[in-house]
N, C-alpha and C positions, 0 to 999 in steps of 0.2 A: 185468439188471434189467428187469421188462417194462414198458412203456411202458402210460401211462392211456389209455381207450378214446377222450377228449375230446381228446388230443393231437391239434392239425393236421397233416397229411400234407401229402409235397412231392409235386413230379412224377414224382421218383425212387420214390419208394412207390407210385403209383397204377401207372407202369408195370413195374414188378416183379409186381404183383397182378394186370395185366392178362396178363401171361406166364405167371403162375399157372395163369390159366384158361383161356389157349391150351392150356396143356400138359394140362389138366383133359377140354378139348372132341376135342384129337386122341386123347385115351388112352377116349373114350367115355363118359364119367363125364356130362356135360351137351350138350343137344341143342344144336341153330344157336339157335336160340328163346331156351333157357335160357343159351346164351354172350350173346348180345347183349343182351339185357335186364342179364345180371349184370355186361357189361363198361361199360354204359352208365350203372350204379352205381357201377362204378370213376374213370368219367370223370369224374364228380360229385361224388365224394366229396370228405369236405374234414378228417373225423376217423378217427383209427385204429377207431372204431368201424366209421363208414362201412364202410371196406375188408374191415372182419373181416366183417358180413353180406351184403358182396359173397362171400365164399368162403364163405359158412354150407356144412354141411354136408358140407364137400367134405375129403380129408386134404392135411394140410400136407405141403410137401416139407420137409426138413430142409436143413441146409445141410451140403456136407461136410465130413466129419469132418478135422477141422486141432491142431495143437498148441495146446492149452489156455492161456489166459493165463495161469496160475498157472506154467506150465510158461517161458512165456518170462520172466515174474519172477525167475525164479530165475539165468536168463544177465545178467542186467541187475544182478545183485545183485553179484557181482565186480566190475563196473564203477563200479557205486555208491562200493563200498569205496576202490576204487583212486582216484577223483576227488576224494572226501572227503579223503582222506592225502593226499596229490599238492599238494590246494588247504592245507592246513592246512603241511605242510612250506613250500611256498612261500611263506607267510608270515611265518613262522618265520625263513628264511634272507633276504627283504628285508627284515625288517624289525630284529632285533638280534640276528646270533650268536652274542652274546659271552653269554647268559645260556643257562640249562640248556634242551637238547632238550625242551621241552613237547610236539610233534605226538607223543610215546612214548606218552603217555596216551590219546590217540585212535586211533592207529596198535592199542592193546591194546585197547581199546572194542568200537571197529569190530570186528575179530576177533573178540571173542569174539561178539559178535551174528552174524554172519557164520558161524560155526561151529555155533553151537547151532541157525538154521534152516537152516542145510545139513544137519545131526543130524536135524531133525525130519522133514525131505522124506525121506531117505534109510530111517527107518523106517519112514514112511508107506508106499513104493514096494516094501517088503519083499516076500516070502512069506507068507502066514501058516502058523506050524506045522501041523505033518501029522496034529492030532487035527483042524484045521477045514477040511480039505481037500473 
């Protein structure tokens, strides 16, 4: 989600931004002149805007490429299930065994939600047939 250009920035931004344009001045992109004037805007700054007209002009580095959060939602998602059931048995068993298994209904719940977005990830991540290759 991007941030509003009136958002305040911390220290950690300004000097991330100032690195920026270190790496901007050694790779030749901005002269001594044009680094210090724009790093002196970085020092200053106080909003996301600030910082972004401290880099006007210049391309952004990206950040590198790592595992998508959606990607690690989904290792987290087994664990969800298992804690949900887990918590739900356990209450079941302190609290009165003598009446019918109820955690069975959420034990089936859970799965089936469980199953159908593991279903969806897994066709998402397919192939696509070999007419749209």
């Amino acid at each position: 989600m991007a941030e509003s250009l009136d958002t305040l920035v911390a220290d950690l931004d300004r000097t991330t931004a100032a690195d920026e344009l270190r790496q901007h001045h050694d790779s030749g992109r901005l002269t001594l002149d044009e680094f210090e004037t724009r790093l002196a805007e970085v020092h200053t700054a106080r909003t996301r805007g600030d910082l972004e007209h401290a880099l006007r002009q210049l391309p952004r580095s990206e950040p590198p490429a790592s595992l998508r959060p959606r990607d690690l939602r989904w290792g987290s998602l087994a664990l969800q299930y298992a804690l949900v059931n887990v918590v739900c048995i356990l209450v079941w068993a302190f609290s009165d065994t003598h009446h019918a298994f109820w955690p069975k209904w959420v034990l089936l719940g859970t799965l089936v939600m469980y199953f159908r977005r593991l279903g969806r990830r897994s066709r998402r991540r397919g192939l696509p047939p070999p007419s749209e290759r």
